[in-house]
C-alpha positions as CSV (number, residue, x, y, z in Angstrom):
1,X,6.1,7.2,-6.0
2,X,2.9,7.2,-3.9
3,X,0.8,6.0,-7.2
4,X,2.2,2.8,-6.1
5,X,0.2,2.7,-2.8
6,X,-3.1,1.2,-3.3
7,X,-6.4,1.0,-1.9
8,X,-6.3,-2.4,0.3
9,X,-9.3,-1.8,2.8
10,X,-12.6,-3.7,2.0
11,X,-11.3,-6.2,-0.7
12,X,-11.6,-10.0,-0.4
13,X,-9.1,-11.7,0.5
14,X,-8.1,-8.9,3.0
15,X,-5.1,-7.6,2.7
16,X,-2.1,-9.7,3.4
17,X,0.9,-8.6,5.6
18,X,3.3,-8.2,2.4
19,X,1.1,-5.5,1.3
20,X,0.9,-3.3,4.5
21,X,4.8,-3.9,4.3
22,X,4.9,-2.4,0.8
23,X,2.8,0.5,1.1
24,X,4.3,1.3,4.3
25,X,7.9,0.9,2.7
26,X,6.6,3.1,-0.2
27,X,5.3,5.9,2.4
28,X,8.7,5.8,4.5
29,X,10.6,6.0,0.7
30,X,8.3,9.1,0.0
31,X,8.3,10.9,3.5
32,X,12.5,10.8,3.2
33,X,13.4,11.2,-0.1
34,X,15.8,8.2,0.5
35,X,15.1,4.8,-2.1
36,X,17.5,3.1,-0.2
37,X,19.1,5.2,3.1
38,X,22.5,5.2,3.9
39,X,24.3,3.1,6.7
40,X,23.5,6.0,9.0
41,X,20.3,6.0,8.4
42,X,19.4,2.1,7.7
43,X,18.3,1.2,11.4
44,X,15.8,4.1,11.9
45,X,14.3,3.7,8.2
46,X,13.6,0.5,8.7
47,X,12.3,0.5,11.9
48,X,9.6,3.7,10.7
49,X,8.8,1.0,8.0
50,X,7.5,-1.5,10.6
51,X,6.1,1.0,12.6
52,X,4.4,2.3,10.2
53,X,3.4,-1.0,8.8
54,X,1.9,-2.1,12.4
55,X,-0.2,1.5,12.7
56,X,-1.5,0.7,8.8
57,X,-2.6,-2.8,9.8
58,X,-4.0,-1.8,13.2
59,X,-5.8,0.9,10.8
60,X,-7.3,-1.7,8.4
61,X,-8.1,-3.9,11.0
62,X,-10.3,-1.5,13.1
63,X,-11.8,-0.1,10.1
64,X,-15.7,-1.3,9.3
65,X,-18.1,-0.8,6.7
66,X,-21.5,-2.0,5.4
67,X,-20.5,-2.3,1.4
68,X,-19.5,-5.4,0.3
69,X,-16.1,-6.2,0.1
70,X,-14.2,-5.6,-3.4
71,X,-13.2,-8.5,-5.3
72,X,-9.6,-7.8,-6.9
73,X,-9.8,-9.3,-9.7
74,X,-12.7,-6.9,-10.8
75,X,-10.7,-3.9,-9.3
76,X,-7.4,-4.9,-11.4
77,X,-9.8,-5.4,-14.8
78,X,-11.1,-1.9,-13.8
79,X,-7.6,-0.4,-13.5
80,X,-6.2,-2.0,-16.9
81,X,-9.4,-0.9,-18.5
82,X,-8.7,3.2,-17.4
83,X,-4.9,2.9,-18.2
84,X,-5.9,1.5,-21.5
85,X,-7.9,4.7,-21.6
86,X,-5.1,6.8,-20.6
87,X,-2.2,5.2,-22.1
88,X,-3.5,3.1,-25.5
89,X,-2.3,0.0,-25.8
């Protein structure tokens, strides 16, 4: 599950709010064992999502580098390229 959290410091564009929101949904998912929690547990799982969401964005925001940012167009023809490695066609 947390192969689907990806690298989004240092790209240009920046990363956009949507995709704090999903890697912070996918680290909540992966933290509680829950894909979708129960009635009981709906209000507090979503509410770690968006907590977590705002400490990831705070995180990218007050990162900084000197490289250049990564364009993601590049970075997706890289990562097609090595699953075409791994995987064939």
């Amino acid at each position: 599950m947390c192969r689907n959290i990806k690298t989004l410091y240092n790209f240009s564009p920046p990363a956009t709010d949507d995709e704090v929101h999903a890697a912070a949904l996918q680290f909540v998912r992966k933290l509680s064992g829950f894909q979708s929690p129960s009635k009981a547990n709906e209000q507090v799982f979503h509410q770690a999502i968006e907590e977590v969401s705002a400490v990831a964005r705070k995180l990218l925001d007050s990162l900084v580098t000197n490289a250049e940012p990564r364009n993601r167009e590049v970075e997706a023809e890289k990562a097609r390229q090595r699953n075409l490695q791994r995987f064939g066609e």
